[in-house]
N, C-alpha and C positions, 0 to 999 in steps of 0.2 A: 570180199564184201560185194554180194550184190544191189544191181539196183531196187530190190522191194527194202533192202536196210538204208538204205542211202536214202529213198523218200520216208520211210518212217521215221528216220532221224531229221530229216528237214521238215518235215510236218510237225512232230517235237517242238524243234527250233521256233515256228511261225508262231505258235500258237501265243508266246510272251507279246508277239509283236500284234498279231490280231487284238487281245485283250487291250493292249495299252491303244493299236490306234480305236477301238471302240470308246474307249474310258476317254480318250485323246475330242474325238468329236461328239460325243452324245451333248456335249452346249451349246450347239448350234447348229443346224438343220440348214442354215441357208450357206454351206461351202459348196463349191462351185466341184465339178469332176475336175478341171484343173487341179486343185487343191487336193483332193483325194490322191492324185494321181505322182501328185507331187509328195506326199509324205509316204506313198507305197515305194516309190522310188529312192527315196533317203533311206526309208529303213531297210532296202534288197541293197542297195550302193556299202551302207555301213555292214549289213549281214556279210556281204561279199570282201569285204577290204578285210573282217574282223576272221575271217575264213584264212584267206590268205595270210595273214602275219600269222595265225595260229600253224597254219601248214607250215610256212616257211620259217616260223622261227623255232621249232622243234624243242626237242626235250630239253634244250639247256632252258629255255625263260620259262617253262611252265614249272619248277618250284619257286619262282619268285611271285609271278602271276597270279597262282593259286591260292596263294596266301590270302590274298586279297582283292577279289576280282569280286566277289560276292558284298565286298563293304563297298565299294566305287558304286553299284548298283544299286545297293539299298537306299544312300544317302540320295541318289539322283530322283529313282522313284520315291521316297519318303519328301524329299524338297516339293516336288510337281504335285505327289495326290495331296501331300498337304495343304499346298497352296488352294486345290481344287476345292476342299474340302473346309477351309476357313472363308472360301469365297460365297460358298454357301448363306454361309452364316452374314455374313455381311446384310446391309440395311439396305439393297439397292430394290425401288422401283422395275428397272428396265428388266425386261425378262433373258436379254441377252448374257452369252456367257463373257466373263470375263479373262480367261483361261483363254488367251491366244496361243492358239496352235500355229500361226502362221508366221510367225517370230521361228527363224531362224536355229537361234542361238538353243530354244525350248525343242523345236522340232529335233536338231544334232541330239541333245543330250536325250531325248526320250530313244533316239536310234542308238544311241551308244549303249544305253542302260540295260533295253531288249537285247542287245547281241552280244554283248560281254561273254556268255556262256556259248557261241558262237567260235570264238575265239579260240575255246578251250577242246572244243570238239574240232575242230582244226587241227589242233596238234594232235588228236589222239587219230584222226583219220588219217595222217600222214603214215604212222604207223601199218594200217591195213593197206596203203598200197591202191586205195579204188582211183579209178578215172577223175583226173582231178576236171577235166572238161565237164563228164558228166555229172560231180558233186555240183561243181556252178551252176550248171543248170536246170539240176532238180532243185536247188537252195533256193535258186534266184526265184524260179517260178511258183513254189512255195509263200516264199517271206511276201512274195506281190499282192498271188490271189488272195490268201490270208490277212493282208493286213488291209487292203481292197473292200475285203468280205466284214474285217473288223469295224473299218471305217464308216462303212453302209448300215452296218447294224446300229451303230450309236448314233448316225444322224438322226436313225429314226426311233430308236428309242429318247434321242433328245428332243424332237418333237411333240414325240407322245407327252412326257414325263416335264420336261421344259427345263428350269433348271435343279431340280430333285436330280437328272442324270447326273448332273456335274457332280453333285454328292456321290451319289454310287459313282462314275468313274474314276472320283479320286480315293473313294474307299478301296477299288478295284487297284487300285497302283500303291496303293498302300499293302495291301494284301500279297501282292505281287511281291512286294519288295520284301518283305515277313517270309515270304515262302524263299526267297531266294537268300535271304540270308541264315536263313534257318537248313537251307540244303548245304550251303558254303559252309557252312560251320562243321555239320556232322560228317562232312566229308573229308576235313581236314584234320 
């Protein structure tokens, strides 16, 4: 396996995490590059960890894993655009999103949700044997700019659009999760 499959596969990878951090900030426009910089880095830290147990925990866990790695993400993504998307609806005045991205607890679970499939490409790249140095480091600099690039985009479309983003980004995580359980299923 060379390296043009290895960044094609980590480009792949990014793009769940690009969407969600787009859908993630399009409610609010005033997050700081701190804050960017800080949810590109949990979701390359979680791609990275989700890499590794995949590598290192080989053929034996992935028919267990398999099973159900596709349900653990639907429900996280179905929980988050939901909420996005009933917040919508709500009666509020303030044009601010209410869809805290900087909560912690919301930031983990959108990085676990995006990288779940992560995990599973782990185990299968242990198989071909490529530079596990160089998979980190195409991943890592993938899931960054990607999710960097995601981030940027939905600040400023949640500017534009104000809180109508929040709608579309929780539609967009919804969608998300539809598609990945719908891949989970016919693969099993």
């Amino acid at each position: 396996m060379g390296f043009f499959d290895i960044l094609l596969i980590s480009i792949g990878l990014s793009m769940d995490n690009m969407a969600v951090a787009a859908a993630s900030s399009c409610g609010s426009a005033n997050y700081p590059l701190k804050i960017s910089l800080k949810v590109a880095f949990t979701f390359c830290l979680t791609g990275l960890i989700c890499l590794l147990l995949g590598w290192f925990g080989g053929t034996y866990l992935e028919k267990y894993i398999s099973a159900w790695d596709h349900w653990l993400s639907f429900f996280i993504l179905v929980y988050i655009g939901g909420k996005m998307v009933l917040n919508f609806f709500k009666k509020e005045e303030s044009s601010a999103c209410s869809y805290n991205l900087l909560k912690t607890k919301t930031l983990v679970m959108l990085a676990l949700a995006t990288n779940v499939d992560v995990f599973a490409i782990g185990l299968t790249l242990a198989f071909y044997q490529p530079s596990l140095v160089l998979v980190l480091f195409v991943l890592s600099s993938c899931i960054t700019c990607f999710t960097l690039l995601g981030f940027f985009m939905g600040k400023k479309m949640g500017s534009i659009f104000d809180k109508k983003a929040e709608f579309v980004g929780g539609v967009i995580l919804l969608i998300i999760a539809f598609k990945i359980l719908i891949q989970g299923m016919l693969s099993a």
